[in-house]
MARVEX-924781 format. One record per residue (C-alpha): residue number from 1; x, y, z; residue in one letter. Coordinates in steps of 0.05 Angstrom, whole numbers, plus 5000, padded with zeros to 4 digits. Layout:
<sites>
  zakol     x     y     z  vexkol
    NUM     X     Y     Z       A
...
</sites>
This chain:
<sites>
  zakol     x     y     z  vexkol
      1  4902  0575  4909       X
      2  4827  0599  4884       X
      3  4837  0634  4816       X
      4  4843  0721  4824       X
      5  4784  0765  4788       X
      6  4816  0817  4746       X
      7  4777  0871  4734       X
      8  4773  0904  4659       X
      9  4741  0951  4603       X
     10  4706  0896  4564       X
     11  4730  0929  4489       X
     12  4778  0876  4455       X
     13  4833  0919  4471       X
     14  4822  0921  4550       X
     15  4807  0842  4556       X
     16  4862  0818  4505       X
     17  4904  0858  4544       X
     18  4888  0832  4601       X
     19  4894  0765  4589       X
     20  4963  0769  4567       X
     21  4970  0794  4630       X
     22  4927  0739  4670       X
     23  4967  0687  4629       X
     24  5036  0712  4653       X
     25  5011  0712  4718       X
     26  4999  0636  4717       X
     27  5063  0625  4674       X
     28  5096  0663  4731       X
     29  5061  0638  4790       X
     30  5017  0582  4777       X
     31  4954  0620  4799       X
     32  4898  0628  4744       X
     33  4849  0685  4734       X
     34  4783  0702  4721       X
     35  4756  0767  4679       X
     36  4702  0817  4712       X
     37  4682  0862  4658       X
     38  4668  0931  4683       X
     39  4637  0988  4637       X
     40  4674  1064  4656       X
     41  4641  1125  4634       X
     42  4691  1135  4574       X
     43  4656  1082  4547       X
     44  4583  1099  4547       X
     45  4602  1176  4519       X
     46  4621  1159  4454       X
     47  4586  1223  4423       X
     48  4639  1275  4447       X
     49  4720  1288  4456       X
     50  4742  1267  4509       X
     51  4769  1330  4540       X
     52  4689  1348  4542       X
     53  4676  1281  4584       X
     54  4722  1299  4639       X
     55  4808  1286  4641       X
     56  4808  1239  4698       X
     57  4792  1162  4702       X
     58  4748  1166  4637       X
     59  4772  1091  4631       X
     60  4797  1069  4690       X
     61  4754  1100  4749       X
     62  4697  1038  4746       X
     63  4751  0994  4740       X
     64  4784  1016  4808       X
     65  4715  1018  4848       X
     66  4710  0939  4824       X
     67  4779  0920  4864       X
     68  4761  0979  4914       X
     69  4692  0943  4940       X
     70  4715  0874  4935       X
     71  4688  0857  4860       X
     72  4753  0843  4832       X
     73  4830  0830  4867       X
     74  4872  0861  4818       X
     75  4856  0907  4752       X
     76  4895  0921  4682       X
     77  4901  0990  4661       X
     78  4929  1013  4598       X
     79  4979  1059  4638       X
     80  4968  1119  4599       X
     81  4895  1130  4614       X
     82  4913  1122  4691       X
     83  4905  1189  4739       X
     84  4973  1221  4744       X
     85  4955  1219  4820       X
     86  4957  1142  4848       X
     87  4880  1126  4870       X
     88  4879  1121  4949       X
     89  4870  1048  4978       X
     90  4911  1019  4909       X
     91  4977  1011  4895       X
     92  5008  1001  4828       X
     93  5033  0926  4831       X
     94  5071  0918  4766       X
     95  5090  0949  4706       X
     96  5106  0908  4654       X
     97  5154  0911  4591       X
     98  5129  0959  4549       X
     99  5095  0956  4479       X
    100  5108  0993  4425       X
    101  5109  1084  4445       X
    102  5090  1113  4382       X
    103  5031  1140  4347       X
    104  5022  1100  4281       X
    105  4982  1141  4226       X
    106  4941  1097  4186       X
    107  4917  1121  4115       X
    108  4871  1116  4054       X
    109  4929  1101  4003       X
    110  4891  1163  3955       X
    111  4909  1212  4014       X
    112  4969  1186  4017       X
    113  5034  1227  3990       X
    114  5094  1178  3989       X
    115  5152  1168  4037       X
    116  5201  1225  4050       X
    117  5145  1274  4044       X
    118  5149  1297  4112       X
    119  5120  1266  4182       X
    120  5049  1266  4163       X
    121  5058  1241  4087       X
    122  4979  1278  4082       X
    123  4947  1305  4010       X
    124  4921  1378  4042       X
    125  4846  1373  4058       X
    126  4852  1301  4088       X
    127  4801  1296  4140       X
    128  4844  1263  4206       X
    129  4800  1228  4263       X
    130  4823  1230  4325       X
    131  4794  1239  4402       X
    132  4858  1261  4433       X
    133  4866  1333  4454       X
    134  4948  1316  4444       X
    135  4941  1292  4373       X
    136  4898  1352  4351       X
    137  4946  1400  4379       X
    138  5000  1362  4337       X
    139  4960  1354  4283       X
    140  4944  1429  4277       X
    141  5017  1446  4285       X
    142  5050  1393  4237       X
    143  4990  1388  4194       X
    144  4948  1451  4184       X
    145  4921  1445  4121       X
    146  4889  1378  4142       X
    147  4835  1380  4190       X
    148  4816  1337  4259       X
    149  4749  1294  4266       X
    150  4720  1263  4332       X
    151  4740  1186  4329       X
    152  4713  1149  4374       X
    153  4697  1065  4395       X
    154  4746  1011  4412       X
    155  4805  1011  4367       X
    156  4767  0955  4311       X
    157  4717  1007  4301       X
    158  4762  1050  4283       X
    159  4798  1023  4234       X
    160  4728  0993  4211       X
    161  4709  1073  4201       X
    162  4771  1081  4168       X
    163  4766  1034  4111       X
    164  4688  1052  4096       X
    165  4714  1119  4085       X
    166  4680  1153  4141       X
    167  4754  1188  4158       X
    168  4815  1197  4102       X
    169  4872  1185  4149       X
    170  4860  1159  4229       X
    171  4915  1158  4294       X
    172  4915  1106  4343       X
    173  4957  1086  4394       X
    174  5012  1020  4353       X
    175  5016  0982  4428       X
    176  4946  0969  4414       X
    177  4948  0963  4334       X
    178  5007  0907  4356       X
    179  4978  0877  4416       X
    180  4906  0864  4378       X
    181  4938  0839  4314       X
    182  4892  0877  4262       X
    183  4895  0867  4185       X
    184  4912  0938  4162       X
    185  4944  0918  4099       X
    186  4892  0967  4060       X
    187  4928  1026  4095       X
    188  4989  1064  4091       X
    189  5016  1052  4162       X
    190  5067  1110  4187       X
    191  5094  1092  4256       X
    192  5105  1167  4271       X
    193  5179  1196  4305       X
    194  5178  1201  4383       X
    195  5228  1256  4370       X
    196  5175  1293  4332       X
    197  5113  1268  4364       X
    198  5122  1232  4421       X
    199  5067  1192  4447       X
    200  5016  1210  4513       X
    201  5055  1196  4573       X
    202  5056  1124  4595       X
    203  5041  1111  4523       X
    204  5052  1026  4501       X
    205  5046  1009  4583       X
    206  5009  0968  4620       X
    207  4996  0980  4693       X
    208  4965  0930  4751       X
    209  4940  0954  4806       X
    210  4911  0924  4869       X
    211  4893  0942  4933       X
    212  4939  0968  4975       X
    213  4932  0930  5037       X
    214  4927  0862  4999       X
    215  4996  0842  5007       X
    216  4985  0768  4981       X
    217  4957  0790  4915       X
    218  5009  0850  4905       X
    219  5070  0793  4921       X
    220  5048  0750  4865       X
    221  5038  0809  4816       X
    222  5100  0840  4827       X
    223  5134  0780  4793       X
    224  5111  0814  4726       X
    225  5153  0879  4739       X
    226  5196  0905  4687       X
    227  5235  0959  4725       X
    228  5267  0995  4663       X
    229  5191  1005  4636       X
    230  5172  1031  4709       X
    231  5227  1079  4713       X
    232  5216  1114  4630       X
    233  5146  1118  4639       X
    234  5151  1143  4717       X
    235  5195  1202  4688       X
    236  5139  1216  4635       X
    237  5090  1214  4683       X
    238  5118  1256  4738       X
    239  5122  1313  4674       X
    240  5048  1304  4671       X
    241  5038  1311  4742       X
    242  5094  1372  4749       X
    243  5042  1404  4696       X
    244  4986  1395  4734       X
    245  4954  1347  4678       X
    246  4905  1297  4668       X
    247  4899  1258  4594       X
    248  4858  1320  4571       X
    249  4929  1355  4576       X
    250  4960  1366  4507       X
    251  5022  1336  4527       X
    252  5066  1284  4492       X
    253  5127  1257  4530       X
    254  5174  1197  4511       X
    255  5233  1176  4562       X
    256  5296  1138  4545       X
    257  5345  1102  4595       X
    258  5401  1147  4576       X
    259  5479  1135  4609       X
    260  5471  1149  4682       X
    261  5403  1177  4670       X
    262  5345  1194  4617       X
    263  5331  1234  4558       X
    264  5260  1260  4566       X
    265  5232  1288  4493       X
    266  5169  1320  4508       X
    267  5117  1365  4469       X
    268  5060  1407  4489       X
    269  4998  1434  4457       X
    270  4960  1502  4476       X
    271  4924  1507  4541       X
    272  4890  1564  4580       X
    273  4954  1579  4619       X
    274  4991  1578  4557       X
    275  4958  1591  4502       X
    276  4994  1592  4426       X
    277  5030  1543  4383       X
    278  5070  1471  4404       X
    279  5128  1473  4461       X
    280  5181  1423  4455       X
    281  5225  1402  4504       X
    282  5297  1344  4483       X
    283  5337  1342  4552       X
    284  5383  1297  4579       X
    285  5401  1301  4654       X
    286  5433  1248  4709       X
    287  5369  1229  4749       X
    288  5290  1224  4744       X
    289  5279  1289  4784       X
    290  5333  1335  4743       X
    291  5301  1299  4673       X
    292  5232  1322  4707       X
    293  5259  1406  4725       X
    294  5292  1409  4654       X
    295  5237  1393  4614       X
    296  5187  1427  4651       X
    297  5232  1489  4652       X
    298  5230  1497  4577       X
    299  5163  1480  4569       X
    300  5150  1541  4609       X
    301  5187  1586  4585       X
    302  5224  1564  4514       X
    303  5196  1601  4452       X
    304  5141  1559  4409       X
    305  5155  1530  4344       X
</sites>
Protein backbone atom coordinates (compact mmCIF):
# COMPACT_ATOMS: atom_id res chain seq x y z
CA UNK A 1 0.00 0.00 0.00
CA UNK A 2 1.26 3.77 -1.14
CA UNK A 3 2.38 5.58 2.06
CA UNK A 4 -0.73 8.08 3.74
CA UNK A 5 -0.01 12.12 3.88
CA UNK A 6 -0.64 13.29 7.32
CA UNK A 7 -1.36 16.58 7.55
CA UNK A 8 0.31 18.92 10.49
CA UNK A 9 1.28 22.38 12.21
CA UNK A 10 4.96 22.36 11.20
CA UNK A 11 6.19 23.71 15.05
CA UNK A 12 8.40 20.84 16.63
CA UNK A 13 5.62 20.07 18.78
CA UNK A 14 2.91 19.39 15.92
CA UNK A 15 5.45 17.23 13.65
CA UNK A 16 7.20 15.27 16.57
CA UNK A 17 3.89 14.54 17.50
CA UNK A 18 2.94 13.39 14.62
CA UNK A 19 5.46 11.19 13.84
CA UNK A 20 5.01 9.24 16.90
CA UNK A 21 1.89 8.89 15.59
CA UNK A 22 2.89 7.99 11.77
CA UNK A 23 5.42 5.50 13.35
CA UNK A 24 2.71 3.56 15.31
CA UNK A 25 0.78 3.46 12.45
CA UNK A 26 3.40 1.42 10.56
CA UNK A 27 4.34 -0.53 13.78
CA UNK A 28 0.63 -1.27 13.79
CA UNK A 29 -0.15 -1.73 10.27
CA UNK A 30 2.73 -1.85 8.11
CA UNK A 31 1.67 1.26 6.14
CA UNK A 32 4.25 4.31 6.22
CA UNK A 33 3.52 8.01 6.10
CA UNK A 34 4.41 11.02 4.72
CA UNK A 35 4.22 14.73 6.51
CA UNK A 36 2.29 17.80 4.73
CA UNK A 37 3.07 20.74 6.69
CA UNK A 38 0.19 23.13 6.85
CA UNK A 39 0.46 26.74 8.47
CA UNK A 40 -3.16 27.67 10.62
CA UNK A 41 -3.86 31.14 11.47
CA UNK A 42 -2.78 30.61 15.23
CA UNK A 43 0.39 30.47 13.91
CA UNK A 44 0.95 33.56 11.87
CA UNK A 45 -0.78 35.82 14.94
CA UNK A 46 1.76 35.55 17.30
CA UNK A 47 1.35 39.34 18.44
CA UNK A 48 -1.96 38.83 20.45
CA UNK A 49 -3.90 36.33 23.08
CA UNK A 50 -5.45 34.08 21.65
CA UNK A 51 -8.97 34.77 22.86
CA UNK A 52 -8.40 38.08 20.53
CA UNK A 53 -7.58 35.77 17.38
CA UNK A 54 -10.78 33.92 17.51
CA UNK A 55 -11.74 30.49 19.98
CA UNK A 56 -12.26 28.13 17.18
CA UNK A 57 -9.72 26.10 14.98
CA UNK A 58 -6.88 28.67 15.70
CA UNK A 59 -4.61 25.49 15.13
CA UNK A 60 -6.41 23.04 13.63
CA UNK A 61 -8.84 24.67 10.97
CA UNK A 62 -5.89 24.70 7.98
CA UNK A 63 -5.10 21.45 9.01
CA UNK A 64 -8.70 20.02 8.37
CA UNK A 65 -9.12 21.90 4.89
CA UNK A 66 -5.67 19.85 3.88
CA UNK A 67 -7.53 16.26 4.44
CA UNK A 68 -10.94 18.08 3.44
CA UNK A 69 -9.68 18.88 -0.36
CA UNK A 70 -7.64 15.95 -0.86
CA UNK A 71 -4.04 17.39 0.32
CA UNK A 72 -3.55 15.11 3.07
CA UNK A 73 -5.54 11.49 4.16
CA UNK A 74 -5.43 11.77 7.76
CA UNK A 75 -4.30 14.77 10.26
CA UNK A 76 -2.85 14.90 14.07
CA UNK A 77 -4.39 17.26 16.34
CA UNK A 78 -3.33 17.95 19.76
CA UNK A 79 -6.96 17.15 21.02
CA UNK A 80 -7.33 20.05 23.11
CA UNK A 81 -7.12 22.75 20.48
CA UNK A 82 -9.84 20.71 18.46
CA UNK A 83 -13.57 22.49 18.03
CA UNK A 84 -15.83 21.10 20.71
CA UNK A 85 -18.15 20.56 17.66
CA UNK A 86 -16.71 17.52 15.28
CA UNK A 87 -15.85 19.36 11.72
CA UNK A 88 -18.47 18.08 9.04
CA UNK A 89 -17.01 15.61 6.35
CA UNK A 90 -14.27 14.25 9.32
CA UNK A 91 -14.53 11.86 11.76
CA UNK A 92 -12.30 11.42 14.68
CA UNK A 93 -10.40 8.06 13.90
CA UNK A 94 -8.38 7.44 17.06
CA UNK A 95 -7.54 8.64 20.22
CA UNK A 96 -4.67 7.53 21.58
CA UNK A 97 -3.22 6.88 25.20
CA UNK A 98 -2.86 9.93 26.71
CA UNK A 99 0.18 12.05 27.81
CA UNK A 100 0.74 13.60 30.68
CA UNK A 101 -2.87 16.24 31.93
CA UNK A 102 -1.28 18.79 33.96
CA UNK A 103 -0.02 22.23 33.68
CA UNK A 104 3.75 22.20 34.71
CA UNK A 105 4.98 25.73 35.97
CA UNK A 106 8.43 26.33 35.03
CA UNK A 107 10.55 28.99 37.05
CA UNK A 108 13.57 31.29 37.40
CA UNK A 109 14.95 29.55 40.60
CA UNK A 110 15.25 33.61 42.15
CA UNK A 111 11.33 33.72 41.85
CA UNK A 112 11.15 30.73 43.20
CA UNK A 113 9.84 30.23 46.99
CA UNK A 114 10.54 26.53 48.00
CA UNK A 115 8.27 23.45 48.13
CA UNK A 116 5.27 23.44 50.44
CA UNK A 117 4.73 27.07 49.84
CA UNK A 118 1.57 26.69 48.25
CA UNK A 119 0.48 25.66 44.42
CA UNK A 120 2.23 28.41 42.72
CA UNK A 121 5.58 28.41 44.99
CA UNK A 122 5.78 32.44 43.27
CA UNK A 123 7.95 35.49 45.12
CA UNK A 124 4.88 38.30 44.72
CA UNK A 125 5.60 40.57 41.68
CA UNK A 126 6.75 37.53 39.43
CA UNK A 127 5.82 38.38 36.02
CA UNK A 128 3.87 34.86 34.61
CA UNK A 129 3.64 34.37 30.65
CA UNK A 130 1.04 32.72 29.44
CA UNK A 131 -1.56 32.93 26.21
CA UNK A 132 -4.34 30.94 27.76
CA UNK A 133 -7.46 32.72 28.80
CA UNK A 134 -7.80 29.45 31.44
CA UNK A 135 -4.42 29.96 32.99
CA UNK A 136 -4.91 33.78 33.54
CA UNK A 137 -8.16 33.24 35.20
CA UNK A 138 -6.27 30.75 37.50
CA UNK A 139 -3.47 32.64 37.78
CA UNK A 140 -5.42 35.75 38.95
CA UNK A 141 -7.33 33.65 41.42
CA UNK A 142 -4.45 31.46 43.00
CA UNK A 143 -1.85 34.02 42.30
CA UNK A 144 -2.89 37.70 42.51
CA UNK A 145 -0.04 39.35 43.55
CA UNK A 146 1.80 37.99 40.45
CA UNK A 147 0.88 39.20 37.22
CA UNK A 148 0.08 37.46 33.48
CA UNK A 149 2.19 38.28 30.21
CA UNK A 150 1.29 37.32 26.53
CA UNK A 151 3.55 34.16 25.73
CA UNK A 152 3.52 33.19 22.65
CA UNK A 153 5.68 30.73 19.74
CA UNK A 154 6.08 26.97 19.70
CA UNK A 155 6.80 25.59 23.09
CA UNK A 156 11.12 25.91 22.48
CA UNK A 157 10.59 29.50 22.21
CA UNK A 158 9.16 29.62 25.14
CA UNK A 159 11.22 28.15 27.34
CA UNK A 160 14.07 29.99 25.21
CA UNK A 161 12.15 33.38 26.52
CA UNK A 162 12.14 31.97 29.75
CA UNK A 163 15.72 31.44 30.45
CA UNK A 164 16.83 34.97 28.78
CA UNK A 165 14.70 36.40 31.34
CA UNK A 166 12.14 37.91 29.12
CA UNK A 167 9.34 36.22 31.70
CA UNK A 168 10.11 35.24 35.66
CA UNK A 169 7.98 32.13 35.75
CA UNK A 170 6.12 30.54 32.30
CA UNK A 171 3.02 27.64 31.99
CA UNK A 172 2.96 25.23 29.33
CA UNK A 173 1.16 22.34 28.69
CA UNK A 174 3.90 18.87 30.44
CA UNK A 175 2.38 16.39 27.37
CA UNK A 176 4.38 18.62 25.29
CA UNK A 177 7.35 19.52 27.83
CA UNK A 178 7.44 15.33 27.87
CA UNK A 179 6.76 14.46 24.41
CA UNK A 180 9.55 17.09 23.01
CA UNK A 181 12.16 16.08 25.61
CA UNK A 182 13.49 19.69 26.53
CA UNK A 183 16.49 20.41 28.92
CA UNK A 184 14.79 22.47 31.67
CA UNK A 185 17.17 21.64 34.31
CA UNK A 186 17.77 25.62 34.83
CA UNK A 187 14.14 25.76 36.11
CA UNK A 188 12.10 24.95 38.99
CA UNK A 189 9.58 22.56 37.34
CA UNK A 190 6.07 22.36 39.40
CA UNK A 191 3.79 19.79 37.69
CA UNK A 192 0.71 21.67 39.07
CA UNK A 193 -2.53 19.50 40.99
CA UNK A 194 -5.44 18.58 38.54
CA UNK A 195 -7.45 18.83 41.71
CA UNK A 196 -6.50 22.44 41.97
CA UNK A 197 -5.91 23.32 38.40
CA UNK A 198 -6.92 20.97 36.16
CA UNK A 199 -5.77 21.23 32.73
CA UNK A 200 -7.90 22.60 29.30
CA UNK A 201 -10.16 19.94 28.38
CA UNK A 202 -8.68 17.20 26.22
CA UNK A 203 -5.49 18.36 27.79
CA UNK A 204 -2.16 15.52 27.10
CA UNK A 205 -4.44 13.95 23.94
CA UNK A 206 -3.86 13.38 20.73
CA UNK A 207 -6.67 13.16 18.20
CA UNK A 208 -6.66 11.74 14.33
CA UNK A 209 -8.98 12.57 12.23
CA UNK A 210 -9.84 11.71 8.68
CA UNK A 211 -12.39 11.98 6.37
CA UNK A 212 -15.41 10.58 7.07
CA UNK A 213 -16.30 8.69 4.09
CA UNK A 214 -12.69 7.22 3.75
CA UNK A 215 -13.40 4.06 5.34
CA UNK A 216 -9.95 2.39 4.31
CA UNK A 217 -7.88 5.02 5.98
CA UNK A 218 -10.23 5.32 9.19
CA UNK A 219 -9.89 1.12 9.53
CA UNK A 220 -6.20 1.27 9.70
CA UNK A 221 -6.18 4.28 12.15
CA UNK A 222 -8.54 3.00 14.44
CA UNK A 223 -5.92 0.31 15.43
CA UNK A 224 -4.25 3.23 17.50
CA UNK A 225 -7.42 3.69 19.81
CA UNK A 226 -7.09 3.81 23.40
CA UNK A 227 -10.71 3.66 24.50
CA UNK A 228 -10.16 4.64 28.29
CA UNK A 229 -8.38 8.03 26.88
CA UNK A 230 -11.48 8.43 24.46
CA UNK A 231 -14.00 8.05 27.09
CA UNK A 232 -12.01 10.78 30.12
CA UNK A 233 -11.38 13.23 27.64
CA UNK A 234 -15.05 12.74 25.82
CA UNK A 235 -16.53 13.57 29.35
CA UNK A 236 -14.29 16.75 29.53
CA UNK A 237 -15.14 17.68 26.33
CA UNK A 238 -18.86 17.28 26.36
CA UNK A 239 -18.50 19.93 29.68
CA UNK A 240 -16.98 22.28 27.21
CA UNK A 241 -19.61 21.81 24.72
CA UNK A 242 -22.61 21.77 27.58
CA UNK A 243 -20.96 25.39 28.21
CA UNK A 244 -21.18 26.47 24.97
CA UNK A 245 -17.19 26.87 24.78
CA UNK A 246 -14.49 27.07 22.49
CA UNK A 247 -10.53 27.08 23.84
CA UNK A 248 -11.09 30.90 24.52
CA UNK A 249 -13.47 29.49 27.38
CA UNK A 250 -11.82 29.77 30.85
CA UNK A 251 -12.51 26.34 31.60
CA UNK A 252 -10.26 23.60 33.08
CA UNK A 253 -11.69 20.05 33.30
CA UNK A 254 -9.77 16.72 34.25
CA UNK A 255 -11.79 13.22 34.11
CA UNK A 256 -10.96 10.02 35.93
CA UNK A 257 -12.30 6.43 35.17
CA UNK A 258 -13.93 6.22 38.54
CA UNK A 259 -15.89 2.63 39.80
CA UNK A 260 -18.81 2.30 37.43
CA UNK A 261 -18.27 5.78 36.17
CA UNK A 262 -16.05 9.09 36.35
CA UNK A 263 -15.01 11.76 38.58
CA UNK A 264 -15.03 14.99 36.56
CA UNK A 265 -12.96 17.95 38.55
CA UNK A 266 -13.52 20.95 36.70
CA UNK A 267 -12.82 24.83 37.13
CA UNK A 268 -14.00 27.85 35.50
CA UNK A 269 -12.80 31.40 35.06
CA UNK A 270 -15.06 34.68 34.57
CA UNK A 271 -16.96 35.15 31.46
CA UNK A 272 -19.66 37.63 30.26
CA UNK A 273 -22.50 35.31 31.38
CA UNK A 274 -20.81 34.92 34.55
CA UNK A 275 -18.77 37.29 35.52
CA UNK A 276 -16.68 37.17 39.14
CA UNK A 277 -14.12 34.95 40.66
CA UNK A 278 -13.16 30.91 39.86
CA UNK A 279 -16.12 28.10 39.97
CA UNK A 280 -15.10 24.69 40.86
CA UNK A 281 -16.84 21.73 40.28
CA UNK A 282 -15.35 17.68 42.13
CA UNK A 283 -18.34 15.17 41.18
CA UNK A 284 -18.53 11.72 40.90
CA UNK A 285 -21.60 10.13 39.19
CA UNK A 286 -22.36 6.48 37.35
CA UNK A 287 -22.19 7.46 33.61
CA UNK A 288 -20.65 10.16 31.12
CA UNK A 289 -23.97 12.09 30.77
CA UNK A 290 -24.83 12.30 34.81
CA UNK A 291 -20.72 13.26 35.25
CA UNK A 292 -21.59 15.93 32.39
CA UNK A 293 -25.33 17.48 34.38
CA UNK A 294 -23.40 17.47 37.82
CA UNK A 295 -20.64 19.40 36.97
CA UNK A 296 -22.30 21.72 34.84
CA UNK A 297 -24.97 22.19 37.55
CA UNK A 298 -22.56 23.60 40.05
CA UNK A 299 -20.71 25.52 37.76
CA UNK A 300 -23.89 27.41 37.29
CA UNK A 301 -25.00 27.92 40.17
CA UNK A 302 -22.36 26.92 43.22
CA UNK A 303 -20.91 30.06 45.06
CA UNK A 304 -17.23 31.18 43.79
CA UNK A 305 -14.20 30.72 45.74
Amino acid sequence: MKKLRLATRGSDLATTQSGVVAAALEDATGVGTELVIVKTIGDQRLDVHLAQVGSVGLFTKEVQDAVLDGRADYAVHSLKDLPAEQTAGLCCAAVPQREDTRDWLLIRPEFFVGRGKGLLPLIPGTRVGTSAARRTAFLEAMAPDCSAELLRGNVPTRVNKLGNGDYDAILLAGAGLRRLGLDLSAFKVVKLDPMMWPGAPGQGALAIECRADDEATRALIGKLHHEETAATVEVERTLLRALGGGCGLPLGASAFVAENGFRLVAALGATEELPGPLRRADVTEDGTKQAIAAAHTVLLTAEVH
